[in-house]
C-alpha positions as CSV (number, residue, x, y, z in Angstrom):
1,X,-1.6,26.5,4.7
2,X,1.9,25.3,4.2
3,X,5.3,27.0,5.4
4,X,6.5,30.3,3.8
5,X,4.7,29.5,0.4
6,X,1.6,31.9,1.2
7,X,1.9,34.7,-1.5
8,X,-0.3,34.9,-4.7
9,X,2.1,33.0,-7.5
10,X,0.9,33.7,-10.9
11,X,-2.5,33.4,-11.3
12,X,-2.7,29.9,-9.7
13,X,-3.9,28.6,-6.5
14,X,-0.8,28.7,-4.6
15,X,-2.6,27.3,-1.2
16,X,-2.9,24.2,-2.5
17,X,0.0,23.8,-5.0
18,X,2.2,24.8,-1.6
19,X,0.6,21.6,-0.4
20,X,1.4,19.3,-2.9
21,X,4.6,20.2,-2.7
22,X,4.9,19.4,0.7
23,X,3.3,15.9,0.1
24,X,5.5,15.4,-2.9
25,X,8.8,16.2,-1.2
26,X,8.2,13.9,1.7
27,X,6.8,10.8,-0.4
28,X,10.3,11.5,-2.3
29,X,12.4,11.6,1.0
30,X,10.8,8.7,2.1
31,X,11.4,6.7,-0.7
32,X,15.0,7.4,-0.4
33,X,14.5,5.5,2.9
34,X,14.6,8.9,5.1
35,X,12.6,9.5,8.5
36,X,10.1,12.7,7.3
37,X,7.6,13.5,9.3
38,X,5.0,16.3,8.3
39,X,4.0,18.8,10.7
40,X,0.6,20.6,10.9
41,X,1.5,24.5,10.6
42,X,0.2,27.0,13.2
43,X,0.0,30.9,12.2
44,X,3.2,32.0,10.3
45,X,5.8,30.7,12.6
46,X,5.6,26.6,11.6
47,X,7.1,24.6,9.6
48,X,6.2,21.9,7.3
49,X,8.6,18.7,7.2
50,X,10.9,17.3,10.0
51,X,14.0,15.3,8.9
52,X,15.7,12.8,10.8
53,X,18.4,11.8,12.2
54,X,18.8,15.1,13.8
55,X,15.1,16.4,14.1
56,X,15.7,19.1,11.3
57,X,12.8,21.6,10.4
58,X,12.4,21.9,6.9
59,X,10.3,25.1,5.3
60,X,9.0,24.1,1.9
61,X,8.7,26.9,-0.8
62,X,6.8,25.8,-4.3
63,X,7.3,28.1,-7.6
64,X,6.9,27.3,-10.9
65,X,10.2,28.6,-12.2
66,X,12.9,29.7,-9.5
67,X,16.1,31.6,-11.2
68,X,19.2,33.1,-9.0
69,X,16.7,36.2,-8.5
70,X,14.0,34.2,-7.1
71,X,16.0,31.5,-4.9
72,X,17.5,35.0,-3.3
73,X,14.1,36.6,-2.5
74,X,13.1,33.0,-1.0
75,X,16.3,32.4,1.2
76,X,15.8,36.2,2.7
77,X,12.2,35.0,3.5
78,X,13.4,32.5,6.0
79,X,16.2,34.3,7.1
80,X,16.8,34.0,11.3
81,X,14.7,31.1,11.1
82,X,15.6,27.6,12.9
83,X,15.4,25.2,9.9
84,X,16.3,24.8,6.8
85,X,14.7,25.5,3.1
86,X,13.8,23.3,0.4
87,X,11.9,24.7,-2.7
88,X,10.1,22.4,-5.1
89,X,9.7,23.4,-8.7
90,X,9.2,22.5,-12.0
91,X,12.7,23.9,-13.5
92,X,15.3,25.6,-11.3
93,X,18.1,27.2,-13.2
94,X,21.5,26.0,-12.6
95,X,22.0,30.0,-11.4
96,X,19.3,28.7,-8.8
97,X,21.0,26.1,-7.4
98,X,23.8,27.0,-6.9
99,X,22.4,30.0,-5.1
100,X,20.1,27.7,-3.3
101,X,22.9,25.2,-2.2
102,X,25.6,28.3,-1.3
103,X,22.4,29.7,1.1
104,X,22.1,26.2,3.0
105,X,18.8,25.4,1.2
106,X,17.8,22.5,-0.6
107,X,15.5,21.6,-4.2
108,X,13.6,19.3,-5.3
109,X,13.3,19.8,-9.3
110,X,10.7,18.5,-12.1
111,X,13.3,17.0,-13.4
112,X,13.4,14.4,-10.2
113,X,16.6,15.4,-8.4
114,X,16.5,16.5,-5.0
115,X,19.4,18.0,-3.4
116,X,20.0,19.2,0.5
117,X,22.7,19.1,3.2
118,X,22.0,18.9,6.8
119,X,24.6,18.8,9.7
120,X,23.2,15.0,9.8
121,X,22.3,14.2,6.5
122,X,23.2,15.0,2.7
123,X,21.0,13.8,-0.1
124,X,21.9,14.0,-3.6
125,X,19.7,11.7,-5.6
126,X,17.9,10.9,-8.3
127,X,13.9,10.1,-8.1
128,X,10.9,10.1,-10.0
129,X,9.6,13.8,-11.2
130,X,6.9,14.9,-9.2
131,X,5.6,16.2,-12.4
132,X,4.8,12.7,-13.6
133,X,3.3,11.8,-10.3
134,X,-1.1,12.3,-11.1
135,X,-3.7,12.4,-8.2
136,X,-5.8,9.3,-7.9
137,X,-9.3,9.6,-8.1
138,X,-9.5,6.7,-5.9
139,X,-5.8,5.2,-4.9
140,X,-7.6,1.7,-4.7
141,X,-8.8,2.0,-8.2
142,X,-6.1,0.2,-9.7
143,X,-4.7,-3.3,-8.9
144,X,-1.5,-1.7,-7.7
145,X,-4.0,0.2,-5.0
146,X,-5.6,-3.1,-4.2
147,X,-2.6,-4.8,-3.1
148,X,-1.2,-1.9,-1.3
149,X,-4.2,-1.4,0.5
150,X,-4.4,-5.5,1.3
151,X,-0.6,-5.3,2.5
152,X,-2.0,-2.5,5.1
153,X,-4.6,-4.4,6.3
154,X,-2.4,-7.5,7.2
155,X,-0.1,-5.1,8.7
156,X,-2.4,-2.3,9.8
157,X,-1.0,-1.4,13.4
158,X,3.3,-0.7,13.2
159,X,3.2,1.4,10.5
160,X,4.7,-0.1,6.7
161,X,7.7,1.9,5.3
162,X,7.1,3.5,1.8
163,X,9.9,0.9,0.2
164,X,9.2,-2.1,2.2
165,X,5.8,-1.8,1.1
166,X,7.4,-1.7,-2.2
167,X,9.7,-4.7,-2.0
168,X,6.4,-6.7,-0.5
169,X,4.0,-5.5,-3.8
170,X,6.4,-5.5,-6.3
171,X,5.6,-2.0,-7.3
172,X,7.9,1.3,-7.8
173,X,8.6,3.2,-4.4
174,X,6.6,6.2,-6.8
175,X,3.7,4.6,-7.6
176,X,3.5,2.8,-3.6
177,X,4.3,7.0,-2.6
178,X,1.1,7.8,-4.9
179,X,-1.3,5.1,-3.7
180,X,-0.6,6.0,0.1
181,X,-1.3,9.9,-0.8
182,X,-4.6,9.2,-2.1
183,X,-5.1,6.7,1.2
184,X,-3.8,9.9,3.4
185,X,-6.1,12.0,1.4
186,X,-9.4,9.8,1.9
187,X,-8.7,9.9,5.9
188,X,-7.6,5.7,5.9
189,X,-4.5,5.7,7.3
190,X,-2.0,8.6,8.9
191,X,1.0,9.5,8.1
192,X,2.8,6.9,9.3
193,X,0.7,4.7,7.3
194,X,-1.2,3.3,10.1
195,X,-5.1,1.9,9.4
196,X,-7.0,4.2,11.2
197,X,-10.9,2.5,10.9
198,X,-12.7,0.1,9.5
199,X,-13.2,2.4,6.6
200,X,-9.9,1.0,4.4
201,X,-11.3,-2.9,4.7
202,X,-14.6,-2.2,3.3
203,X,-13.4,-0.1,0.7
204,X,-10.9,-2.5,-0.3
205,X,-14.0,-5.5,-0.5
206,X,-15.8,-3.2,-2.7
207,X,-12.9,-4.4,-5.2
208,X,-12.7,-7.7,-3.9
209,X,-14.6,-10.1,-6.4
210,X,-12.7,-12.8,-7.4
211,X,-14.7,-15.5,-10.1
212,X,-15.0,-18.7,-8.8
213,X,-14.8,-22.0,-11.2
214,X,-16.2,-25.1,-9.6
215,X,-14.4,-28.5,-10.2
216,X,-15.4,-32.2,-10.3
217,X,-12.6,-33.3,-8.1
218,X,-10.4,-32.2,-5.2
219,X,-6.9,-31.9,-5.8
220,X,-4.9,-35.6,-4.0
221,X,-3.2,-33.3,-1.4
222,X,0.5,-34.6,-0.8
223,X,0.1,-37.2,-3.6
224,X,0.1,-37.6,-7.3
225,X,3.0,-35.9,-8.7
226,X,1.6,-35.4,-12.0
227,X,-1.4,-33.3,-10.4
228,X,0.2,-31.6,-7.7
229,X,3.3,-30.2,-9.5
230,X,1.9,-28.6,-12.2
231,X,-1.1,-27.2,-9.9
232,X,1.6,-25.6,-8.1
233,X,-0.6,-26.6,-4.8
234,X,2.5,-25.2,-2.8
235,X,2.1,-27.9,0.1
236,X,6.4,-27.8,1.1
237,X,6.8,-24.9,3.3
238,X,3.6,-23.6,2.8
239,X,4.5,-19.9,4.6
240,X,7.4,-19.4,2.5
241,X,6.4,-20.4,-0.8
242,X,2.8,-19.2,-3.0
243,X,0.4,-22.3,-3.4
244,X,-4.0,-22.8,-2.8
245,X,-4.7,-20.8,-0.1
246,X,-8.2,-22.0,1.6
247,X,-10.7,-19.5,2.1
248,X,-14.0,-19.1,2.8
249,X,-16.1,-20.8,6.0
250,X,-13.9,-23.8,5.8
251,X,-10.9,-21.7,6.8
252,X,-13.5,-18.9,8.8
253,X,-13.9,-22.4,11.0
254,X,-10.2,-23.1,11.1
255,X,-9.6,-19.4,13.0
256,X,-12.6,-20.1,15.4
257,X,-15.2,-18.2,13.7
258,X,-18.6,-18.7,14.6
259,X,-19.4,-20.8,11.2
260,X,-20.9,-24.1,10.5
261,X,-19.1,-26.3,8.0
262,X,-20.6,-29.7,7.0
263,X,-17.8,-32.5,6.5
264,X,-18.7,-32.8,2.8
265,X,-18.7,-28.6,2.1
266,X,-17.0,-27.8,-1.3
267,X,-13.2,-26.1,0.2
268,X,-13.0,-22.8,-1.6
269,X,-9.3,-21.7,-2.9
270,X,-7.4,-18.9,-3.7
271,X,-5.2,-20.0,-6.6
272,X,-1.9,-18.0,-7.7
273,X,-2.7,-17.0,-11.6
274,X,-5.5,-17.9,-14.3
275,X,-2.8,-20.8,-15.6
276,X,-3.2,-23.1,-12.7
277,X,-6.9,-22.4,-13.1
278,X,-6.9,-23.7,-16.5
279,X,-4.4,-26.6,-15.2
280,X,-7.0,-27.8,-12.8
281,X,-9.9,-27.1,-15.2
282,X,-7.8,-30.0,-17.6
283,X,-6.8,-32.2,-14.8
284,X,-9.7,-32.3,-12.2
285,X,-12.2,-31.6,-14.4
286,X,-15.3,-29.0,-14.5
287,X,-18.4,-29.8,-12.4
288,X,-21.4,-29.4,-14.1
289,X,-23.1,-27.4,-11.4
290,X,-21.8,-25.8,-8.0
291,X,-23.8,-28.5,-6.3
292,X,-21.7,-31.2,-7.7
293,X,-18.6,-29.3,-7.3
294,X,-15.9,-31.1,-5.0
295,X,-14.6,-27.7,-4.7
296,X,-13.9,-24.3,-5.9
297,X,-10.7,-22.1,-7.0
298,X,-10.2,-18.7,-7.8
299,X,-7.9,-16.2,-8.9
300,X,-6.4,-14.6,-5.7
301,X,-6.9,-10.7,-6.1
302,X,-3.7,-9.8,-5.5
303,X,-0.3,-12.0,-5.1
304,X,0.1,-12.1,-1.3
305,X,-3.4,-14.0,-1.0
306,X,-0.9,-17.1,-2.2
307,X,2.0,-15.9,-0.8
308,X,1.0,-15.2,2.9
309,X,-0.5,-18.6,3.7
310,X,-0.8,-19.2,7.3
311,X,0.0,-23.2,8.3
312,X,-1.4,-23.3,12.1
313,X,-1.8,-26.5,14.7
314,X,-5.2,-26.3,15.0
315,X,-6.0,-26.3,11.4
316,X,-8.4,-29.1,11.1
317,X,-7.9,-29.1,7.4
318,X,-4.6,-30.6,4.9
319,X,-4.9,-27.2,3.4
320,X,-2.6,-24.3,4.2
321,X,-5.0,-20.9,4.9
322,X,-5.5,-17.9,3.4
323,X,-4.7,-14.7,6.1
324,X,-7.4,-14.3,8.1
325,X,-7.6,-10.5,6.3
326,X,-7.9,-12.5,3.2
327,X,-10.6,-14.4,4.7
328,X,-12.5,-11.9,6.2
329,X,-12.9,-10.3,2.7
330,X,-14.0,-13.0,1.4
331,X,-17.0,-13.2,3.9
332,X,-17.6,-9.7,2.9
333,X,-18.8,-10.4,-0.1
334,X,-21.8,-12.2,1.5
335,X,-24.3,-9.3,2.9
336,X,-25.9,-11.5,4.8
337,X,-24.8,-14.2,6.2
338,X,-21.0,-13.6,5.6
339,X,-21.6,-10.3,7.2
340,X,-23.2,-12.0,10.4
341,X,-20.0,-13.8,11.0
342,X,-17.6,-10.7,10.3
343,X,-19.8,-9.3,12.9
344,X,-19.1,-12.0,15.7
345,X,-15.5,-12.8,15.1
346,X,-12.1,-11.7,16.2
347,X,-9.4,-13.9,15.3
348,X,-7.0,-14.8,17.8
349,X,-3.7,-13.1,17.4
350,X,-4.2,-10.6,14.6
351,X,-5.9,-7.1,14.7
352,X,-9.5,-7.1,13.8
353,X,-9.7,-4.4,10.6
354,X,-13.4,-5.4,9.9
């Protein structure tokens, strides 16, 4: 249970509704860029959100409709406590927040405006309506829960703010807020957005199955103009600009995997969008079976594949590499052997989330 919201509330389950509200209200505040931490509530004497700066306790109260009437009845409930209270409701009269806003309290309203003042903070800001915010059935269902998921794997340890995680998937701080919910929901990270098991990587390689095409020739790395241009092959500044990301055992071998790779092995690319596919289907050519392929592209899963390339000293190859995360999904798909290697390798430098 949740703060002061514990009485019955018109015929509805008011446990869980107080709940929501609490998960809706911070996923707001931290999309506004605040520090909210959520607090697990003991007895009847807890509270339910912690604002900073200033360490403020925040009691959350969740009605359907709260007039001047009710926004009284709810700021004598937490009368003499420390804190402060915010309510969260689908449509608060203008009676009501004023009331609300004369008593110290704060809102948050359907209509996506939240409103409080601290001694150390004052919001007043438009957001996105909880209302319009839905419960995932499974937050990596979508392709905007696949690359939020990936970006928490690559980062899986410090913790990824609500809009930086945003700025890096270009997707809305709302629908980023909704994905890590479901994530918080399913026990896969905490609340600071942490990885906390193996459990997010394989669910995120259950949706990882890029379709490979298999071409006659291997792009001239470096050279040919008229080939490497318009393949967008991304060889300048290869961390700070998208281009073919390798993948597979080639770059496994590359971040001292235990894998075998023969000198004349097909490379295996991650590609930026089905358009350079078709670019390379017209200018290298299709091979008429995987055995005669001179390598292999697909389209990366999700835009940082491209993006993150990592360009390392030891790389034995001309070919910037995918992220080792990247990689190591990649491997996934393979029960058996691909598995084997997961199994027996920790790259040097980044977390193992395998």
């Amino acid at each position: 249970m949740f703060g002061i919201d514990r009485t019955p509330n018109t015929g509805h389950d008011e446990g869980v509704a107080s709940e929501k509200a609490v998960l809706d209200l911070a996923e707001a505040l931290r999309g506004l860029g605040v520090d909210v931490r959520t607090v697990d509530t003991v007895g009847d004497v807890g509270h339910d959100l912690v604002l900073d700066p200033g360490s403020t306790p925040i009691w959350v109260a969740h009605r359907s409709l709260v007039d001047e009437l009710v926004a009284s009845r709810l700021l004598a409930d937490v009368g003499g406590r420390d804190g402060m209270l915010v309510v969260v409701s689908d449509r608060i009269t203008a009676a009501a927040r004023r009331t609300l806003i004369e008593g110290t309290a704060g809102y948050y309203d359907g209509r996506g405006h939240i409103s409080l003042r601290t001694p150390h903070l004052v919001i007043d800001a438009d957001v996105d309506p909880f209302s319009a915010r839905t419960d995932r059935v499974d937050p990596l269902g979508g392709a905007a829960g696949l690359e939020i998921g990936a970006a928490l794997l690559v980062s899986p340890i410090s913790g990824t703010p609500v809009r930086r995680l945003a700025r890096e998937t270009g997707r809305s701080p709302s629908t980023v807020s909704d994905v890590l919910r479901g994530l918080r929901q399913d026990g896969l990270v905490d609340e600071e957005h942490r990885v906390v098991s193996t459990d997010l990587f394989w669910r995120v390689a259950e949706r990882w199955r890029p379709t490979r095409t298999y071409l006659a020739e291997l792009p001239p790395a470096g050279q040919a103009a008229r080939i490497t241009g318009p393949l967008r092959l991304g060889l300048d500044a290869p961390e700070q600009t998208p281009g073919w990301a390798l993948t597979e055992s080639a770059a496994a071998a590359a971040y001292d995997a235990p894998v075998a790779v023969r000198s004349d092995q097909p490379l295996e690319f991650h590609v930026p969008d089905a358009a350079v596919v078709r670019r390379a289907e017209q200018l290298l050519g299709v091979a008429s079976s995987p055995a005669r392929a001179a390598c292999a592209v697909r389209v990366a899963p999700v835009p940082a594949v491209c993006s993150r390339r990592v360009d390392t000293a030891a790389n034995p190859f001309a070919w910037p590499l995918a992220h080792p995360v990247f990689v190591a999904l990649d491997l996934a798909q393979d029960r058996g052997r691909g598995h084997e290697v997961l199994d027996a390798w920790t790259p040097a430098g980044w977390p193992r989330v395998w």
